[in-house]
C-alpha positions as CSV (number, residue, x, y, z in Angstrom):
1,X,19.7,-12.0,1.2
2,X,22.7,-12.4,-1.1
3,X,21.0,-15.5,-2.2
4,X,18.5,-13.4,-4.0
5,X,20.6,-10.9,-5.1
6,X,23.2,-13.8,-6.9
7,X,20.0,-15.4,-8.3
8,X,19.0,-12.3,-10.1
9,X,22.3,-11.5,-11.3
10,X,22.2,-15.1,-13.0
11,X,18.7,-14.2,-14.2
12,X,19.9,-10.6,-15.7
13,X,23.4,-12.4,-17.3
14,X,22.1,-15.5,-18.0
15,X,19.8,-14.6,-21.0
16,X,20.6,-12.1,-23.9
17,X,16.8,-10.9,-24.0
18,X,17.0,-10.3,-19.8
19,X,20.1,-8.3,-20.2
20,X,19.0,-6.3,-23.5
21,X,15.5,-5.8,-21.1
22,X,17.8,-4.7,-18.3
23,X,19.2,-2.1,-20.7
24,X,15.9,-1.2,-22.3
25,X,14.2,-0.3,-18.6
26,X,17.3,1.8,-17.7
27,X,17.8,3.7,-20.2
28,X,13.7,4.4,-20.4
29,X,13.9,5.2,-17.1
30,X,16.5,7.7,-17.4
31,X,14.7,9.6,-20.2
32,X,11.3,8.9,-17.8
33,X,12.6,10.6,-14.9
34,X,14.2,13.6,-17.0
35,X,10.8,14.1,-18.5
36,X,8.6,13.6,-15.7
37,X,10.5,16.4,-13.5
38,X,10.6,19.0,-16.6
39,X,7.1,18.6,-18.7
40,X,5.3,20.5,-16.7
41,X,7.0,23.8,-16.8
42,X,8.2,22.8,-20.2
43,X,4.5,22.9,-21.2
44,X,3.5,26.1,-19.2
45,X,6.7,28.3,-19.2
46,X,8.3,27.4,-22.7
47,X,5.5,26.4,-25.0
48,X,2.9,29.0,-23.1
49,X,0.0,26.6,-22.9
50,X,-2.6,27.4,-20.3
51,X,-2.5,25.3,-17.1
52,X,-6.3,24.3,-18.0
53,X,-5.1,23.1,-21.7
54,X,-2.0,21.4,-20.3
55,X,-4.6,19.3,-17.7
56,X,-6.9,18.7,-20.5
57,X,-4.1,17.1,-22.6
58,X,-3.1,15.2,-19.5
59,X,-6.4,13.7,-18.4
60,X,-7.0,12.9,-22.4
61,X,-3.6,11.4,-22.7
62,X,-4.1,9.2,-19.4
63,X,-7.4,8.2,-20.9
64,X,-5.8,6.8,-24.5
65,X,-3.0,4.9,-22.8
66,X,-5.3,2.7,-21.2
67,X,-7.1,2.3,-24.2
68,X,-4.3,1.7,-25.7
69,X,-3.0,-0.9,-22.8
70,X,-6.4,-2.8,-23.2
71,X,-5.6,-3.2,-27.0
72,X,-1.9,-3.8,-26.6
73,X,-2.2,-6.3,-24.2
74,X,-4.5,-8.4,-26.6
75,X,-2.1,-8.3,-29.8
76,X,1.0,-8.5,-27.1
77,X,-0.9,-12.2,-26.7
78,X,-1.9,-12.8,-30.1
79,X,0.9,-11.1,-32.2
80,X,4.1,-11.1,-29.6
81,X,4.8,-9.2,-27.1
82,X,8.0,-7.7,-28.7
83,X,6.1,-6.2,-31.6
84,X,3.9,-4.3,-29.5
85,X,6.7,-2.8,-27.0
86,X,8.4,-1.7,-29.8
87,X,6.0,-0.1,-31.8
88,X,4.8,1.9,-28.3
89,X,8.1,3.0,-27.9
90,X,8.3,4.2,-31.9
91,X,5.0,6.2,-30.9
92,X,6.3,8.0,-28.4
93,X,9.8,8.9,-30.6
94,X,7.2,10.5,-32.8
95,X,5.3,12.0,-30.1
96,X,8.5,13.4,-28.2
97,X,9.5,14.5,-31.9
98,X,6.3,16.2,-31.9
99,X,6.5,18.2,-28.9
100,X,9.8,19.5,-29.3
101,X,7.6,21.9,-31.8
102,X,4.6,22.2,-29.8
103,X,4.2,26.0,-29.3
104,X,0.6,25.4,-31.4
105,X,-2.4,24.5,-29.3
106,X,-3.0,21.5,-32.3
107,X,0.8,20.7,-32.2
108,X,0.5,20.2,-28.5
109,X,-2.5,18.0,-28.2
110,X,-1.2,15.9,-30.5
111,X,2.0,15.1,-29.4
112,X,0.7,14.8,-25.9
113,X,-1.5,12.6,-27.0
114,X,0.8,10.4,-29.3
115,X,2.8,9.9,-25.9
116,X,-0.2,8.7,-24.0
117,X,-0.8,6.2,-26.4
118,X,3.2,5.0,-27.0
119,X,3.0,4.6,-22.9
120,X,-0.1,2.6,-22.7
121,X,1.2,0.1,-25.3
122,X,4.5,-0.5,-23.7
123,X,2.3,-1.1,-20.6
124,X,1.5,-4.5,-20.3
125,X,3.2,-5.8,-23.6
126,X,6.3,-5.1,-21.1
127,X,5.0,-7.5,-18.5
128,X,4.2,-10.5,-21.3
129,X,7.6,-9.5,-22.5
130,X,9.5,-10.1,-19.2
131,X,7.3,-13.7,-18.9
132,X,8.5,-14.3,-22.1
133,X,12.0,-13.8,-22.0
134,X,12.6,-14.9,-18.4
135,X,10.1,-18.0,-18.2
136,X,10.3,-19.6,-14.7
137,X,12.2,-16.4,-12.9
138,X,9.7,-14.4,-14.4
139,X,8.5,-12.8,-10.8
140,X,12.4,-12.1,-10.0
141,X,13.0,-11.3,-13.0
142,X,10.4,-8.2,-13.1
143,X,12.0,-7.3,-9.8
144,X,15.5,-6.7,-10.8
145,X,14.0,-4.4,-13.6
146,X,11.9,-2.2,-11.4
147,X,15.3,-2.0,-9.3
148,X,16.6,-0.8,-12.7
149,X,13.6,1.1,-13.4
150,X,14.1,2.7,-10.0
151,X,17.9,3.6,-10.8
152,X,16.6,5.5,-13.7
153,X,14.0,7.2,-12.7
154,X,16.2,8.4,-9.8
155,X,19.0,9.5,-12.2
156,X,16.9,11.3,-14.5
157,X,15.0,12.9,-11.9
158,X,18.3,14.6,-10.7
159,X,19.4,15.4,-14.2
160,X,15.4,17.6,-14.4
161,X,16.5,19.3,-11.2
162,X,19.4,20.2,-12.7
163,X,17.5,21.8,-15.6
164,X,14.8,23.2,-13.5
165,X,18.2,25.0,-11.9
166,X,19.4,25.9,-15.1
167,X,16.1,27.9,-16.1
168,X,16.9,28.5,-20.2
169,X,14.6,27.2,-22.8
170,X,17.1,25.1,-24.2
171,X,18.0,22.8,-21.4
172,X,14.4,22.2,-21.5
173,X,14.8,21.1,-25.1
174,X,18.1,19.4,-24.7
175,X,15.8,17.5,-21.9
176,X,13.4,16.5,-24.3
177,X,15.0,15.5,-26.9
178,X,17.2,13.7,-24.5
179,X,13.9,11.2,-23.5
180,X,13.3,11.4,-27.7
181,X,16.9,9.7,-28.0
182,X,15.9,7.3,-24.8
183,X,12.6,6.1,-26.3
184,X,14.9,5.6,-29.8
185,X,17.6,3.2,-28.5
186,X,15.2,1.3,-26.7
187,X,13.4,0.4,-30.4
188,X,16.8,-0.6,-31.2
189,X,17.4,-2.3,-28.8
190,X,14.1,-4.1,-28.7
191,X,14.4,-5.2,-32.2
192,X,17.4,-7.4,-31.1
193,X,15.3,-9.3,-28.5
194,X,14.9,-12.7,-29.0
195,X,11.6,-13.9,-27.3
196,X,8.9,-16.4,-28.7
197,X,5.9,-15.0,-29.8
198,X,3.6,-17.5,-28.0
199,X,4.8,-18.8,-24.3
200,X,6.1,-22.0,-24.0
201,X,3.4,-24.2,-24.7
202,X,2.9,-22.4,-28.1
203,X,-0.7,-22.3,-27.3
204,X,-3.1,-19.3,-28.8
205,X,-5.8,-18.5,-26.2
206,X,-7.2,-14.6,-26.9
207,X,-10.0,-14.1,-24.4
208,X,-11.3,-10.9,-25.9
209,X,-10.8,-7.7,-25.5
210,X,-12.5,-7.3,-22.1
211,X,-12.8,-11.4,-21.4
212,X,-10.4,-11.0,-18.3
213,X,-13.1,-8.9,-16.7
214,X,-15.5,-11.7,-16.4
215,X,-12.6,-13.5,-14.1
216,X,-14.1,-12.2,-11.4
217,X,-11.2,-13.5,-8.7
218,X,-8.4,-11.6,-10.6
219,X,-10.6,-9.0,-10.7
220,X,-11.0,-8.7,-7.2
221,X,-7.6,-9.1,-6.1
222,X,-7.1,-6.3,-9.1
223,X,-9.9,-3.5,-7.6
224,X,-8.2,-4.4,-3.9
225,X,-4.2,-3.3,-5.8
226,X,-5.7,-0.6,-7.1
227,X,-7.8,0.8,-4.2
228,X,-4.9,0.6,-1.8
229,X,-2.0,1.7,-5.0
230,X,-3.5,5.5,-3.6
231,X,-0.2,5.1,-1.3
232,X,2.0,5.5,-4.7
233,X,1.2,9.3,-4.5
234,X,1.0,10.0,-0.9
235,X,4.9,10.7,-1.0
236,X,5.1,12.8,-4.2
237,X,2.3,14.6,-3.7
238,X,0.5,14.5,0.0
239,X,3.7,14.6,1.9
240,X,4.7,17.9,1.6
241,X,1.4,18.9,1.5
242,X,0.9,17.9,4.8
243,X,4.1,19.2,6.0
244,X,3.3,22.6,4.6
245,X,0.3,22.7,6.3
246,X,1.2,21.0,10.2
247,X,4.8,22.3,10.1
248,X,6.1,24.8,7.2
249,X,9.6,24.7,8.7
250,X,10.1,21.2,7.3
251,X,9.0,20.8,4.1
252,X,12.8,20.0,3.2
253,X,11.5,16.6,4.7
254,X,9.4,15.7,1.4
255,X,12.8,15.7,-0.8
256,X,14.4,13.4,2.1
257,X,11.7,11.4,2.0
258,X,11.7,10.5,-1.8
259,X,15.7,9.9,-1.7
260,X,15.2,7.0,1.5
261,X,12.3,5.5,0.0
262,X,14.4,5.2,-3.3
263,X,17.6,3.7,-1.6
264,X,15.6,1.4,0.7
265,X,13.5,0.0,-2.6
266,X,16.7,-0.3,-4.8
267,X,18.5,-2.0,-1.8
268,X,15.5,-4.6,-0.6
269,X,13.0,-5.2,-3.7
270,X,14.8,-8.6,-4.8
271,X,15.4,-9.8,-1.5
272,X,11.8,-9.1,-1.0
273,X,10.9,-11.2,-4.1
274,X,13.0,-13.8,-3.6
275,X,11.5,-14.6,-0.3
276,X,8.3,-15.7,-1.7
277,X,8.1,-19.0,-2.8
278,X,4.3,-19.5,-3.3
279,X,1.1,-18.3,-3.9
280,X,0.5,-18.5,-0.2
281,X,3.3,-16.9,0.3
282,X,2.8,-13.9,-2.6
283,X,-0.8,-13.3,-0.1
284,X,0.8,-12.9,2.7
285,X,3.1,-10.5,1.4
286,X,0.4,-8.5,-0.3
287,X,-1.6,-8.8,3.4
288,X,1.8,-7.8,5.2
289,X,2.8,-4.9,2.9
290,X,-0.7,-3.1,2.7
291,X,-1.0,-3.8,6.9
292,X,2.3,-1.7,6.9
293,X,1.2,0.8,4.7
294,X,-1.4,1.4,6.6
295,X,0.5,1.6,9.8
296,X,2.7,4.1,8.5
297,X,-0.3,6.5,8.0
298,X,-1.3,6.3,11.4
299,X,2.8,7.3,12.3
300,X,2.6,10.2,10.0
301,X,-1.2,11.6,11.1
302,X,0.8,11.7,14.9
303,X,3.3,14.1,13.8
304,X,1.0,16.5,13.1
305,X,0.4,18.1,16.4
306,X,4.3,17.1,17.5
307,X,6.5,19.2,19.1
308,X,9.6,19.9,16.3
309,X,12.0,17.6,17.1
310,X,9.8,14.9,17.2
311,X,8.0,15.6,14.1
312,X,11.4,15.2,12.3
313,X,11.7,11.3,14.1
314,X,8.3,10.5,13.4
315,X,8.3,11.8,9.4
316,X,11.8,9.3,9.0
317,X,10.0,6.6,11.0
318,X,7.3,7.2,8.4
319,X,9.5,7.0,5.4
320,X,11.3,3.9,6.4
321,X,7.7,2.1,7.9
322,X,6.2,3.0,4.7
323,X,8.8,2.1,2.1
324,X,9.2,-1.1,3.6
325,X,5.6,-1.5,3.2
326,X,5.4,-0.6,-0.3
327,X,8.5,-3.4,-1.1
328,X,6.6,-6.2,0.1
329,X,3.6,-4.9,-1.0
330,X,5.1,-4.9,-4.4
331,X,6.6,-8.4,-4.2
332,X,3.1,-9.9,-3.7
333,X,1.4,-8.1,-6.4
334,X,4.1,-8.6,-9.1
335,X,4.5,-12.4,-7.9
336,X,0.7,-12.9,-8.1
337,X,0.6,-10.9,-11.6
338,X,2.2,-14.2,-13.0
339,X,1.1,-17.0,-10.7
340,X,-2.8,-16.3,-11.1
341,X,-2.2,-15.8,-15.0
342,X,-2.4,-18.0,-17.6
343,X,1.0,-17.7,-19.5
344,X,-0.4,-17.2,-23.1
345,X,-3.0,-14.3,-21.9
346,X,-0.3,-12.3,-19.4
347,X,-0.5,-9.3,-21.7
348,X,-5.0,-9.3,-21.0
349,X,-4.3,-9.5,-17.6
350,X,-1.8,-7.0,-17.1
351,X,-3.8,-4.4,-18.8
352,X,-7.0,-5.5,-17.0
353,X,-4.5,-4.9,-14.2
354,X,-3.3,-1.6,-15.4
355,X,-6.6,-0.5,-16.2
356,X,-8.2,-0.3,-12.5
357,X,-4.3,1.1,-11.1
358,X,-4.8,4.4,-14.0
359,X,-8.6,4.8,-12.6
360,X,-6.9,5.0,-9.0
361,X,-4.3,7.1,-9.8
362,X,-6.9,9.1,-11.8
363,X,-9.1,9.6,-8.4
364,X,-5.8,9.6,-5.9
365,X,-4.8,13.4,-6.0
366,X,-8.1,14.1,-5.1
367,X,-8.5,11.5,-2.6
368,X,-5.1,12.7,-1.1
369,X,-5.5,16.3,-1.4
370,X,-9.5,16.0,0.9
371,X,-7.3,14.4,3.2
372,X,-5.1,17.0,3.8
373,X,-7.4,19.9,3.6
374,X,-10.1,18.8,5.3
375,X,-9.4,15.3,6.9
376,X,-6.5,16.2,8.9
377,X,-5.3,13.3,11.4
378,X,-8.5,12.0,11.2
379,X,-8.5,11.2,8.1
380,X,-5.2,9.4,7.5
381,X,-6.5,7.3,10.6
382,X,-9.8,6.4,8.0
383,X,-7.0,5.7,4.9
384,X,-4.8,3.4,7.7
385,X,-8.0,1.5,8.7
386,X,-9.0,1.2,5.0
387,X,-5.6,0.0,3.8
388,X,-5.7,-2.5,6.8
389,X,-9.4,-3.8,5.4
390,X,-8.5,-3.6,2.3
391,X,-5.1,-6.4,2.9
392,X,-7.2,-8.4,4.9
393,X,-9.8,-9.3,1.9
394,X,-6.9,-10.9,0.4
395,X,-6.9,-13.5,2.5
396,X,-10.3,-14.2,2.0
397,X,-9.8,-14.1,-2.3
398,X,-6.3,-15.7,-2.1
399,X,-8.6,-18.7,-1.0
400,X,-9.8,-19.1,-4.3
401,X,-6.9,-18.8,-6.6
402,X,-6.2,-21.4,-8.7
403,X,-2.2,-20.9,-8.3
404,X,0.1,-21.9,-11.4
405,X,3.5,-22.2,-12.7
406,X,4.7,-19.2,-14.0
407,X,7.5,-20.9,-16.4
């Protein structure tokens, strides 16, 4: 395990672009996590938009970021990965900018709009950029920056509780113009990166703007991610859901939930990585993660109808079940983001990739929510035993990979 952990220190330290990138997700992060908590009460309590107009932005700003993702991962190809990340992070300065004034309906739409497009084009631009910069540890690499990414997100989700606390209009604009300042030193900082505009071969291979789709084995082992990436809001948002409804008395549980899930990824998500050391072995993984994930469903539907006591036990067996789930999960996703991809069309394929995870996540409240309504235990059995299914088809389209370096 410390293996792992000394290799991707070398990786971070070894390379000026890896440790500028280290900085850049941080720091992102932070200003991420501040916003994420805040925006929606920003938008409804301080600016005194509608919740219907503040969905409508939503839903139309998740819609341009993965146009913009599609069309960012094709230039991050053909242009450099670099120019694109920066320029999506320059978009969302002027969107941030933006909504610091939004109290106008017109003001509003735009600058939430602005943002959705900054976000989609530092989407996959950000995954060629890591291939780029960190060449052969590319897949540990991308997993000491989500450990970073993680970090920051955690941080600036504590410093939005503390101005959700605080209750004043103007912590809610100190909070966004706090992610404004984030997205701006990141563009600084991006600028200084040092990363080849074509990977290592220096060869130029654009496949179109929807050519990855006709790869119809990446696109399989993309619909399975995305089907069973429902799990990424089952903690967030179903848990304490589902505690409110089958015992009230713990809801506390959701906010211990999110804090052991976020130690146990910061503290295993490279060790995870670094365990895999093949396409084989990035399958497996994927298989073993979403089997877990799966299992951990069936652990939380039994706490429904459990005495108190052992609804608390079964909740943190949950958590820990599940987390450990979603690490390896992760490992074998990210590794097989670069070892199914040719090098010099990463950027296509990660927003191919993107593309079917935002139609998920678009579907997944709902999904989530009829579960917890209606369903009840029997339907988180139906997710497990669809999670399980869904693992074991990887197995069967891990067969046909073609497997390649990822330096």
């Amino acid at each position: 395990m410390l293996s792992a952990y000394g290799r991707a220190w070398r990786t971070v330290r070894g390379s000026r672009a890896m440790t500028l990138l280290a900085l850049i997700t941080g720091v992102n992060a932070v200003g991420n996590g501040l916003y994420a908590t805040v925006s929606a009460l920003y938008f409804t309590t301080v600016l005194g938009h509608p919740v219907s107009l503040v969905s409508a932005v939503l839903f139309g700003a998740m819609t341009l970021a993965m146009a913009a993702d599609l069309a960012g991962g094709r230039f991050a190809d053909t242009r450099g990965p670099r120019e694109v990340f920066r320029a999506g992070l320059l978009v969302s300065v002027i969107g941030m900018a933006a909504m610091l004034a939004a109290g106008s309906v017109a003001v509003f739409v735009l600058a939430g709009l602005l943002a959705g497009v900054g976000q989609g084009l530092c989407m996959s631009s950000n995954v060629a950029l890591i291939r780029r910069a960190a060449g052969a540890d590319a897949v540990l690499a991308r997993a000491t920056l989500r450990t970073f990414l993680t970090v920051g997100l955690a941080v600036g989700g504590l410093a939005g509780a503390g101005v959700l606390a605080w209750r004043t209009p103007g912590a809610y604009l100190v909070a966004i113009a706090v992610n404004l300042v984030s997205f701006g030193c990141c563009a600084l900082l991006t600028g200084r990166l040092d990363v080849a505009t074509l990977p290592g071969g220096g060869v130029r291979r654009a496949a179109g703007l929807f050519g990855v789709y006709r790869d119809h084995r990446f696109m399989a082992f993309a619909v399975i991610s995305a089907l069973i990436s429902v799990h990424n809001h089952v903690l967030p948002f179903a848990v304490p859901l589902w505690l409110a409804v089958t015992h009230p008395e713990l809801t506390w549980l959701a906010g211990v939930a999110m804090v052991v899930n976020t130690v146990l990824g910061v503290a295993l998500q490279i060790y995870a990585n670094g365990r895999i050391g093949s396409g084989r072995g990035a399958v497996l993984s994927f298989l073993l993660g979403g089997a877990t994930i799966g299992a951990s469903y069936v652990v939380f539907a039994w706490m429904a109808h459990a005495p108190l006591t052992t609804a608390v036990v079964l909740v943190l067996g949950f958590v820990v079940i599940y987390s450990l789930g979603e690490i390896v999960l992760a490992a074998g996703a990210m590794d097989l983001q670069f070892r199914v991809v040719p090098a010099e069309m990463q950027g296509q394929y990660s927003a191919a990739f993107g593309t079917m995870h935002g139609l998920a996540s678009a579907v997944a409240p709902a999904v989530l929510g009829l579960i917890v309504t209606s369903g009840g235990v029997s339907g988180w059995l139906v997710l497990a035993a669809a999670t399980a299914v869904l693992s074991s088809m990887m197995l069967v389209v891990g067969r046909t990979f073609e497997f390649q370096p990822v330096g």
